[in-house]
N, C-alpha and C positions, 0 to 999 in steps of 0.2 A: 862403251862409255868413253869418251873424252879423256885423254892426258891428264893427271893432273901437273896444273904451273903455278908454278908461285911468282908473288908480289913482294918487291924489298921497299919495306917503310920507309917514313924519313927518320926515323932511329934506331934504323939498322937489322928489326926484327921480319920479320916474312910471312905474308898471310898464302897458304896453300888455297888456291882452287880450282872448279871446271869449270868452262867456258865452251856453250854448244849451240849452235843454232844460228840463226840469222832472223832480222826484223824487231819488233818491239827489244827495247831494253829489260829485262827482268831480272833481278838480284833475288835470292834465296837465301834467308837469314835462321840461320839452325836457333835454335834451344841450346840452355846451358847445358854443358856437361855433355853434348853434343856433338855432331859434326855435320859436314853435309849430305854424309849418306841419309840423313830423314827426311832427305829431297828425292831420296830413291825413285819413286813413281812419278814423279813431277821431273826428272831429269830424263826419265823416256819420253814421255807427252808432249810438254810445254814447247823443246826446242823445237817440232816442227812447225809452230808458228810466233816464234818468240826466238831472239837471243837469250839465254838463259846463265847468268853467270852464279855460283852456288861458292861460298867460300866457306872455309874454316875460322870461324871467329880466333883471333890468341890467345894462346893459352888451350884449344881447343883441337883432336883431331891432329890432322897434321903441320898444322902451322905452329910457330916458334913462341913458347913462353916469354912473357914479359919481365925485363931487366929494370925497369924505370916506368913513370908513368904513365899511364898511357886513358882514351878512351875506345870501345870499340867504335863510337859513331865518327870516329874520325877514322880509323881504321879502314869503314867501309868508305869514307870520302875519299884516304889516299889509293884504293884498290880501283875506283873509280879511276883517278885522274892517272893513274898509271895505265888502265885501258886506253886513255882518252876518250871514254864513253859516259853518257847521260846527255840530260837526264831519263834516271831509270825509276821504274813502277818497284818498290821494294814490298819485298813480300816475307812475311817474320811471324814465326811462330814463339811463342814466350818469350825468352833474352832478346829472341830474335826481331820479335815485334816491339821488342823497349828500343831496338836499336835503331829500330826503323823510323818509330817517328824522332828519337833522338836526334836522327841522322837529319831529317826534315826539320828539324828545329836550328839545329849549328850549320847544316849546308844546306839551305835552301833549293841553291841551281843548278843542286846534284838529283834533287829528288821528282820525281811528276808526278807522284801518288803511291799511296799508302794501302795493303794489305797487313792486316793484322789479327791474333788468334792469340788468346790465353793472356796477354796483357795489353797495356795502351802506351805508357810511357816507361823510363826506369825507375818512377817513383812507384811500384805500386803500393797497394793499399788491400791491407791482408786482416779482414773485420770478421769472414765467418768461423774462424776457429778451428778448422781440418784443415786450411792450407798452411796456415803459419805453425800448426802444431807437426804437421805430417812435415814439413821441411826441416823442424827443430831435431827431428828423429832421425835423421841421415847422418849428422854430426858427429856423435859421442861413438857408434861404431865404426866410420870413415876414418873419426884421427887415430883410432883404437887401431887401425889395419885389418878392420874388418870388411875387406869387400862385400864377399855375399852378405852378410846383414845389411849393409848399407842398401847393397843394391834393392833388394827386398822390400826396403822401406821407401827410395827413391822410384821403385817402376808404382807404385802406388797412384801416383799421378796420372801414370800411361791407364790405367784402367780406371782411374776416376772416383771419388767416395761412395759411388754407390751401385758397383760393379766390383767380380772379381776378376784375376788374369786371367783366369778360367774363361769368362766369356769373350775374349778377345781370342783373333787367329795369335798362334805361340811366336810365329815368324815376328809380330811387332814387339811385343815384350825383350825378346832376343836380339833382337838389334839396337834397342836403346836400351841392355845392359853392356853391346857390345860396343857400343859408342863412348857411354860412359864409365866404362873399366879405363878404355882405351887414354878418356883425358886423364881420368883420377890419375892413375899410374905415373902421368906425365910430372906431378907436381910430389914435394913432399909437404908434411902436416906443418911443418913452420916454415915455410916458407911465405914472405911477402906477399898480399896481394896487392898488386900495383893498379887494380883497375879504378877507374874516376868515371862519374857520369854528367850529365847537364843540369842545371839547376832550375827551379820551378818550371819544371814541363807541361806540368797539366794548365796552370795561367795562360803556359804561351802557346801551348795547344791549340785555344781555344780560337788561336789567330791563324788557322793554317786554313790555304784559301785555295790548298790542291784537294783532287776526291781522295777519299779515302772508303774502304771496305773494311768493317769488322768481319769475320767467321767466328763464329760458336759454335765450340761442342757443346752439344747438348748436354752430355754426359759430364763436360767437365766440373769443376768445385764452382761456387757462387763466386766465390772472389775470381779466380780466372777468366768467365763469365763476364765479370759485373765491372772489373778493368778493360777490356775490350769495349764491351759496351760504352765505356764512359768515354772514352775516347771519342767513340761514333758520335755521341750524344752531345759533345763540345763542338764539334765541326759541323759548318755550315754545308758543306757539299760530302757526307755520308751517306752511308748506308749498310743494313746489316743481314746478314743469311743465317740462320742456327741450322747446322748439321746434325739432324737427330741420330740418336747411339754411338757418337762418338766422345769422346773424354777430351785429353790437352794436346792429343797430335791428330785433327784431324784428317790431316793432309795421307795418314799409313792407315789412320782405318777407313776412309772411305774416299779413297783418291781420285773417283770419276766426279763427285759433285765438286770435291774440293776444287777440281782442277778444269770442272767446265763454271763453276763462281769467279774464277782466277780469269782465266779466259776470256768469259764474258765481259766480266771488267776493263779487261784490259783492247778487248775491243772496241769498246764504247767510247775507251777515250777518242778513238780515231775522229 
C-alpha cells in the first residue's frame, strides 16, 4: 500500500491520506469514528483502473483534530485543490456519504458524481427507532471511559438490527473497533466539537444535475436504508443497487459487488 501523505489546510490543520493509481478520479470517504482503512479492499482493486485517493476525515485516524471551526465538505474541497485534481467521482460511506453530497452541494466543480451507502446528506432523518436509539447508547459509556462497552454497543451497526457479529467474518467487526478505538482515544470527553455542516441539503439536493449511485445494505437499519435511498429518489440522474446480507459497511462485507457496482459506475461515466 501507498505512503501515507498529508495535506495542510488553510487553517493550518492536516488531513492524512493515500493516493494510488492512475486514471478516473476516485475519493474514498470513511464513516464516523473511522478511517480509511475501511477502504481496505477497495484500496487493492480500484487503483488498477482508477486514481484512487482515500483520506482521513479530522479529527479522524491519523489526520489532525480540530482547533476552530471547521466543515469536513470543505475539507475534502481543500484536499482536492491541494492535489490540483477533480473533478472526482466521490464515493462515502455513512459520514462519509453525508460528506459526499455535502461536498457536491458547496463545491460543485470539485464533484462529477456521487456514490453513497447508509445516508444521503448531513441532515439525516433517524424515524425507525434502532438507529437513533442504538446511537444514543454509545454515549453514557464512551464519556464514562468505557471503551469496550461503547464499542459493543457502536459495532451494532456493523452487523445490522437484525444480525448478530456472530454471523459476520470476526476480521470486519475488529477492524472497525480498531478504527474507532483509534479516533475515540484521539479526543477527550469535554472537549469542543468544532464540526459545522451545510444547511438544507436535502431542498438543494434535489437540484443536483451530476449521476449519482445509492448502494444498499440490505441488512442495514430502515433509516440507513431509507436515507440513501432518498437521496436517489430526489435526483433526476440516479440509480440504486441493494447489496443482499450486508449491514452499514457494505464495501468489508461483500467487496467484489461493491466494487464491481463502483466500477461500473464509474465507467459508464466515460
Amino acid at each position: 500500500m501507498s505512503e501515507l501523505q498529508y495535506a495542510t489546510l488553510p487553517d493550518g490543520g492536516r488531513l492524512a491520506y493515500r493516493d494510488r493509481g492512475t486514471g478516473p478520479l476516485v475519493v474514498l470517504l470513511h464513516g464516523g469514528f473511522l478511517d480509511h482503512r475501511m477502504w481496505t479492499p477497495q484500496l487493492r482493486t480500484l487503483p488498477t483502473l482508477c486514481r484512487v485517493v482515500a483520506p482521513d476525515a479530522r479529527g479522524h485516524g491519523d489526520s489532525t483534530n480540530a482547533a476552530v471551526p471547521f466543515r469536513h465538505t470543505d475539507d475534502v474541497a481543500a484536499l482536492l485543490r491541494h492535489l490540483d485534481a477533480g473533478p472526482a467521482v466521490l464515493v462515502g460511506v455513512s459520514m462519509g456519504a453525508a460528506t459526499a453530497t455535502d461536498t457536491a452541494l458547496e463545491h460543485p466543480d470539485l464533484v462529477r458524481a456521487l456514490v453513497v451507502s447508509g445516508a444521503g446528506t448531513s441532515e439525516p432523518r433517524f424515524v425507525d427507532g434502532w438507529t437513533g436509539e442504538t446511537l444514543a447508547q454509545v454515549w453514557p459509556p464512551l464519556f464514562a471511559g468505557d471503551i469496550p462497552g461503547a464499542l459493543k454497543v457502536w459495532n451494532k451497526f456493523t452487523s445490522g438490527p437484525h444480525r448478530e457479529l456472530s454471523d459476520l467474518d470476526p476480521a470486519i467487526p475488529a477492524l472497525i473497533a480498531e478504527m474507532t478505538t483509534k479516533t475515540w482515544l484521539k479526543h477527550t470527553a469535554d472537549e469542543k466539537d468544532w464540526s459545522e455542516h451545510a444547511a438544507d441539503t436535502w431542498a438543494r439536493a434535489a437540484g443536483l444535475t451530476i449521476p449519482v449511485m445509492a448502494v444498499i445494505g440490505g441488512a442495514d437499519s430502515d433509516d440507513h436504508r431509507h436515507n440513501a435511498e432518498r437521496l436517489a429518489d430526489s435526483v433526476a440522474d440516479a440509480r440504486k443497487i441493494t447489496i443482499a446480507g450486508t449491514a452499514h459497511y457494505p464495501n468489508l462485507e461483500d467487496p467484489d459487488e461493491f466494487d464491481a457496482a463502483v466500477i461500473g459506475f464509474v465507467e459508464a461515466l466515460a
